[in-house]
KEMAR-31004 format. One record per residue (C-alpha): residue number from 1; x, y, z. Coordinates in steps of 0.001 Angstrom, whole numbers, plus 524288, in hexadecimal, padded with zeros to 5 digits. Layout:
% residues N
{NUM,{X,Y,Z}}
...
END
This chain:
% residues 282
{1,{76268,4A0FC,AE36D}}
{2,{75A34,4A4DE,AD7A5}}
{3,{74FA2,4AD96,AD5F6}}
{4,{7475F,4A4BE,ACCF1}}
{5,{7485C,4A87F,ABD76}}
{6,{75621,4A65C,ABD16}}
{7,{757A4,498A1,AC2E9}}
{8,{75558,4937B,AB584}}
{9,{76491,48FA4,AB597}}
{10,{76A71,483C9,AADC5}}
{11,{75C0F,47BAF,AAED5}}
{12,{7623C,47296,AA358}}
{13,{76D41,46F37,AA91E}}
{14,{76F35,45ED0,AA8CE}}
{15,{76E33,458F5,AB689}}
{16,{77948,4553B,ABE81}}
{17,{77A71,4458D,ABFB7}}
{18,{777BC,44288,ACC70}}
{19,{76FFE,43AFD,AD684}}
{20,{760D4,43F82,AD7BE}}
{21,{7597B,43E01,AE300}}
{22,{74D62,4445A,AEAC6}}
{23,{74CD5,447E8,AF7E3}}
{24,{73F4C,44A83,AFE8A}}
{25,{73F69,45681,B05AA}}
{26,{73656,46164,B0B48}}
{27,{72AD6,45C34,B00F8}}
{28,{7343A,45BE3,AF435}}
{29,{73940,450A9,AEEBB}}
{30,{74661,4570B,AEC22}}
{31,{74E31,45285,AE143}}
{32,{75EDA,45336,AE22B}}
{33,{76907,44CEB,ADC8D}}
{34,{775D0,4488E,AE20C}}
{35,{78371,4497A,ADC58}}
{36,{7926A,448E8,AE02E}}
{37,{79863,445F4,AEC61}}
{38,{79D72,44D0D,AF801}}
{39,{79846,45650,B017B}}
{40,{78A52,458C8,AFE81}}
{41,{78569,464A3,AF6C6}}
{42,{77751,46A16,AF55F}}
{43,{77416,47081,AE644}}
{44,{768B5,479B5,AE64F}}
{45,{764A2,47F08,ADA9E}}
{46,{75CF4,48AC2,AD7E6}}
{47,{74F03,48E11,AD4A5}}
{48,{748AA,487FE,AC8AA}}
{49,{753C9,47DB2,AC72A}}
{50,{75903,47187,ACACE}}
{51,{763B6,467FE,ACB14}}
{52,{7671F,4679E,ABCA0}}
{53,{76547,4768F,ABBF6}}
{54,{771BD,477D3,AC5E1}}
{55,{77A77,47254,ABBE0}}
{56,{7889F,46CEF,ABC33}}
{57,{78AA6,47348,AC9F2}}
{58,{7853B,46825,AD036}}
{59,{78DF8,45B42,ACAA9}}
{60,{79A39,46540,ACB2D}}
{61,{79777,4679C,ADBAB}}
{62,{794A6,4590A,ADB74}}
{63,{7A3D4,454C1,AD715}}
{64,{7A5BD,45944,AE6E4}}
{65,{79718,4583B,AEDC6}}
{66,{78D58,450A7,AEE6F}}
{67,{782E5,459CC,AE7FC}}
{68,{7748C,4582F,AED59}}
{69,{76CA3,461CC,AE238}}
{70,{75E14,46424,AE6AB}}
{71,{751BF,46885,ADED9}}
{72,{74AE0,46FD0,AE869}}
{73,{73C70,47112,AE940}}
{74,{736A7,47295,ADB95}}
{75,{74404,47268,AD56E}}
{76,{74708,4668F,AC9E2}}
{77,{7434C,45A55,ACE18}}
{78,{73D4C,45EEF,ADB6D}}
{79,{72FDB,4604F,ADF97}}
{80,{72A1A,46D89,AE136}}
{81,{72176,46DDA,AEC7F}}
{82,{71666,4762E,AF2D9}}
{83,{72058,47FAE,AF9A8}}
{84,{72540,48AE3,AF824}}
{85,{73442,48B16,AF276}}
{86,{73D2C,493C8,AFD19}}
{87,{74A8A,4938C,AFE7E}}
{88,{74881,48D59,B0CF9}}
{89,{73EEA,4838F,B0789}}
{90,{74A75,47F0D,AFECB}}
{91,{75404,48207,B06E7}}
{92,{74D7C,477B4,B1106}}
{93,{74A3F,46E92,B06DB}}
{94,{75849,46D72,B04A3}}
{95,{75CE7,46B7B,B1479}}
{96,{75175,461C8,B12F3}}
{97,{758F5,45B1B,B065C}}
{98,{76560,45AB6,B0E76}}
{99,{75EF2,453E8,B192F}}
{100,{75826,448F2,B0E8F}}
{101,{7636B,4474A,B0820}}
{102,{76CEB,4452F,B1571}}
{103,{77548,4503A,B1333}}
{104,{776C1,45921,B2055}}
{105,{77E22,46379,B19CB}}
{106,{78377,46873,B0A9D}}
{107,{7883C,47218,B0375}}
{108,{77E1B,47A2F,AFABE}}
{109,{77F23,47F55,AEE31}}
{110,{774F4,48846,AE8E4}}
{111,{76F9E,48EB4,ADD4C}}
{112,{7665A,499BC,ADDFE}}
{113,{75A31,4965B,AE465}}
{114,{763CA,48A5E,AE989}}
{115,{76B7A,4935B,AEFD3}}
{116,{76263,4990C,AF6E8}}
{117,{75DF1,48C10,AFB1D}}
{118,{76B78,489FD,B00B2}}
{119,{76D3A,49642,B074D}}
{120,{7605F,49342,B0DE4}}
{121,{763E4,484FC,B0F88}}
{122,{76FA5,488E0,B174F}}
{123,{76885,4941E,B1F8E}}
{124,{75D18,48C3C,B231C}}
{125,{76418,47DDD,B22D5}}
{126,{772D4,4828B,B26B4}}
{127,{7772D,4755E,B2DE6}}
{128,{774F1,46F46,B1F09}}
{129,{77D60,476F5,B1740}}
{130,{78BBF,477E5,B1639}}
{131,{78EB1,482F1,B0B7F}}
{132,{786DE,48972,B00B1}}
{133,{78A3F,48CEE,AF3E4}}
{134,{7812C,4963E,AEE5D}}
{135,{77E1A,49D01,AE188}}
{136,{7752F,4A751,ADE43}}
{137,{772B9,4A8CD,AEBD7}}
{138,{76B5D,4B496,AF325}}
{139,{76733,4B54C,B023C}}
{140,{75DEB,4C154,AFE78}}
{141,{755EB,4C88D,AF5BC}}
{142,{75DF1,4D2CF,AF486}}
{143,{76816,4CB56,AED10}}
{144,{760B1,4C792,AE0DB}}
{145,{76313,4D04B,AD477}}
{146,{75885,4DC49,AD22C}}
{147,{754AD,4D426,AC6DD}}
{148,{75202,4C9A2,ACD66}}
{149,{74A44,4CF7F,ADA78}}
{150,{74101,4D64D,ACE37}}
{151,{73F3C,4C803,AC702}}
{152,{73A26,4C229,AD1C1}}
{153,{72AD5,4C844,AD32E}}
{154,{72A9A,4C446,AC641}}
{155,{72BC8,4B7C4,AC6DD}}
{156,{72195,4AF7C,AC170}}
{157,{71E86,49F06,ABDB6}}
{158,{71A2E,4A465,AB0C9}}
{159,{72A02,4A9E2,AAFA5}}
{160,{72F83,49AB0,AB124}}
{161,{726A9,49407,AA67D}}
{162,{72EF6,48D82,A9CC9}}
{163,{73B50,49162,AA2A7}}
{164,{74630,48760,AA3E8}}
{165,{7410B,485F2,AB309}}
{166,{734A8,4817C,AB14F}}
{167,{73892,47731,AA5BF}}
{168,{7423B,47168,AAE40}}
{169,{73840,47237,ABAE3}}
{170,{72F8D,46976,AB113}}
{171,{73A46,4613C,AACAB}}
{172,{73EED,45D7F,ABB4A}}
{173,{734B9,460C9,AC4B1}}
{174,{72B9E,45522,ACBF7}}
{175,{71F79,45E98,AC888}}
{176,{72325,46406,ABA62}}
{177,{7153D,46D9C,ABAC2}}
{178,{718CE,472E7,AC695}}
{179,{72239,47E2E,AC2D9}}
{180,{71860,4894E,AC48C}}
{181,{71749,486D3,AD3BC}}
{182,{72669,483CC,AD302}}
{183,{72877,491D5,ACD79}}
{184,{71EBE,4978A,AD6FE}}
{185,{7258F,494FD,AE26F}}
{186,{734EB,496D9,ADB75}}
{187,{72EB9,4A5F1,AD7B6}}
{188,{72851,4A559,AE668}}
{189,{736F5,4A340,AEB08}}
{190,{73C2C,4AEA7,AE461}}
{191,{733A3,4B7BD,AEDBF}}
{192,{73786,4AFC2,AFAAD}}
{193,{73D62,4B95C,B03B9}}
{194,{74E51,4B830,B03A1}}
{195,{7552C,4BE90,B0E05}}
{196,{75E19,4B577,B12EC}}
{197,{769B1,4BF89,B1865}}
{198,{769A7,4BB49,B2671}}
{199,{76A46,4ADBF,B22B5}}
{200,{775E8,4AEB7,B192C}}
{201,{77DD3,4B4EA,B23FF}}
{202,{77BBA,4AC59,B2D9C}}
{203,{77E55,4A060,B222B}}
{204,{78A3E,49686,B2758}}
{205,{78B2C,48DCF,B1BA4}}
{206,{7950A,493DB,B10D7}}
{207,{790D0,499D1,B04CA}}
{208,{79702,4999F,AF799}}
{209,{78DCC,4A469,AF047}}
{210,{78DE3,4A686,AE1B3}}
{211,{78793,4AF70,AD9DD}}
{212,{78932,4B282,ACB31}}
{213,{78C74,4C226,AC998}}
{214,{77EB3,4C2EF,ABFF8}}
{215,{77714,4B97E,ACAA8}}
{216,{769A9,4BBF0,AD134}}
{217,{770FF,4BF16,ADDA3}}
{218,{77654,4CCE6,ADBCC}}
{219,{78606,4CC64,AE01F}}
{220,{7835D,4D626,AEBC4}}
{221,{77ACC,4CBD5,AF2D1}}
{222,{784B9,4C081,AF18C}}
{223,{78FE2,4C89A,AF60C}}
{224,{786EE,4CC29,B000E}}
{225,{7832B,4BCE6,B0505}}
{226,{79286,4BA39,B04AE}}
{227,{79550,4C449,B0EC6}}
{228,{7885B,4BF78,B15BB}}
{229,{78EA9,4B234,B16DC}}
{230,{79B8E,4B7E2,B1BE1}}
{231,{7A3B7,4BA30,B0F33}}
{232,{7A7A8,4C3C8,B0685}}
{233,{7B41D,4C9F8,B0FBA}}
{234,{7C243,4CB6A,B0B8F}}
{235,{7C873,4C04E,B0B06}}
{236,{7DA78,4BC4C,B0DD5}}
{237,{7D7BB,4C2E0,B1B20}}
{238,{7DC20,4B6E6,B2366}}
{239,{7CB43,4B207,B2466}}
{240,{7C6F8,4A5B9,B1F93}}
{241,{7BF76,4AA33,B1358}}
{242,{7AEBC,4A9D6,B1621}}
{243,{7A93F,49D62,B1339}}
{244,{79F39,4A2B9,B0937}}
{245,{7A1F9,4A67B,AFB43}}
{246,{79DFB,4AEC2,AF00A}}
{247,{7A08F,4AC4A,AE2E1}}
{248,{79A8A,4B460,AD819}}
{249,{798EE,4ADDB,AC930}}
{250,{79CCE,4B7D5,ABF00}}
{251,{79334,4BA70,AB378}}
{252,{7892C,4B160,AB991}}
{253,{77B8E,4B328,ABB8D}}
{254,{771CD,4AB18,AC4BB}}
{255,{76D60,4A142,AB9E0}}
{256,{77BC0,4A003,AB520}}
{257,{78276,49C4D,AC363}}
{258,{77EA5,48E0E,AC1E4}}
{259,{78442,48DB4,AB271}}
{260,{7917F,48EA1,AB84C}}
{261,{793AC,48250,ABF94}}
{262,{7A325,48238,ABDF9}}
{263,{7A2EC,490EF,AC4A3}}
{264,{79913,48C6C,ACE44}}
{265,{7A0EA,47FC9,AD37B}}
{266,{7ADFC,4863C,AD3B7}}
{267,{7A6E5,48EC3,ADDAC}}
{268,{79FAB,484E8,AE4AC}}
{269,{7A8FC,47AD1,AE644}}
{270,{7B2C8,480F2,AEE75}}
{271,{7AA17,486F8,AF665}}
{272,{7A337,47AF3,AFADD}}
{273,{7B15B,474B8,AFE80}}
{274,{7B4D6,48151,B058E}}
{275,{7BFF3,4862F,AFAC8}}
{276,{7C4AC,492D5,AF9D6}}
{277,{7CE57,499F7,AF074}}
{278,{7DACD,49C6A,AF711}}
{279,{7E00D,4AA15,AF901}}
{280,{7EE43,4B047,AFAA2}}
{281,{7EC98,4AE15,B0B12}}
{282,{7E789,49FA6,B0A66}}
END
């Protein structure tokens, strides 16, 4: 989930090969690209990016999936349109995707503002999503660093002209002179209410949770969401172990969690096929 100046993460990074399509839903012509084979897998990225900017991640999860990355509304190479950009509003653009595209259910894996979309997707859409794997992920407020709470009523268009997001919003988007209104509402979702506490503890789909030890998300909160999703006890008591996870990256910050995509799949991977390390009582 990002708070919006530090999404500008890896915008130059080449584009996966893979098979591009559009999908018309909710009023967007959303673009995605499909890789890999297997059971199917959405990618969301987070706020100001798009598929390139997700990086290697994507054709390493494709070796086992059959990856279905979106650009959600504004994002790359789809339209922005007259509305404004929530988590829900993406969140049901995406159970609208999985309905175009003939997919009942996935797996999600988020970024950011892409994680937050997933979280939502499953809360709101839960009969379409199998697990979630989530970084930089915060179900309220109250999780973001000091730093970043204060940034936030500061946030201006004026602060993203001729940064790295707008060039590549010209370079990709259907309406290259239409970043200002893009930013408007991406600064406009940085004030939307988040207090999603009920609905993480009543969440059924597993969570894999990651979180770099300098990220946006203080530590404190993600602890916090992994006991809220029924982890975090003792483990080699004779239970089955909880079916959410937490894994924290060492010396990572939020804009340096997608530059590790080795880290990132070892984590990933064996999550999605339901793998866990093996203890003395096993």
């Amino acid at each position: 989930m990002i708070r919006s100046t530090l999404a500008a993460v890896l915008l130059t990074t080449p584009a996966t090969l893979a098979r591009a399509e559009i999908a018309e839903v909710n009023g967007l012509r959303m673009y995605y690209e499909v890789s890999g084979e297997g059971e199917p897998l959405i990618v969301l990225h987070g706020a100001y990016m798009n598929i390139p900017a997700m990086g290697p991640i994507i054709p390493m999860l494709a070796e086992t999936h059959q990856v279905y990355a979106v650009e959600m509304q504004g994002h790359g190479r789809t339209n922005d349109i007259d509305r404004p950009i929530t988590y829900e509003a993406l969140a049901d653009d995406v159970a609208a995707f999985l309905e175009a595209v003939d997919l009942g259910r996935a797996d999600v894996f988020g970024y950011s503002m892409g994680a937050g979309v997933g979280l939502q997707l499953a809360i709101r859409h839960p009969e379409k999503v199998d697990q979630l794997a989530l970084a930089s992920i915060s179900y309220d407020e109250s999780g973001w660093q000091p730093e970043m709470v204060a940034m936030i009523p500061q946030m201006t268009p004026e602060m993203f002209a001729g940064t790295p997001m707008e060039a590549s919003f010209r370079e990709m988007s259907p309406n290259p002179e239409g970043f200002r209104a893009f930013a408007e509402r991406m600064i406009a979702l940085e004030h939307e209410p988040m207090n999603w506490d009920e609905d993480v503890r009543n969440l059924q789909a597993p969570v894999l949770l990651m979180v770099g030890d300098a990220d946006v998300v203080t530590l404190e909160h993600a602890v916090a969401m992994l006991r809220r999703l029924g982890g975090g006890d003792m483990g080699d008591m004779g239970q089955p172990l909880p079916a959410s996870r937490l894994a924290v990256l060492p010396a990572t910050s939020h804009t340096a969690v997608m530059s590790q995509p080795e880290l990132l799949h070892m984590l990933i991977e064996p999550f999605l096929q339901g793998e866990t390390p093996k203890g003395m009582f096993d």
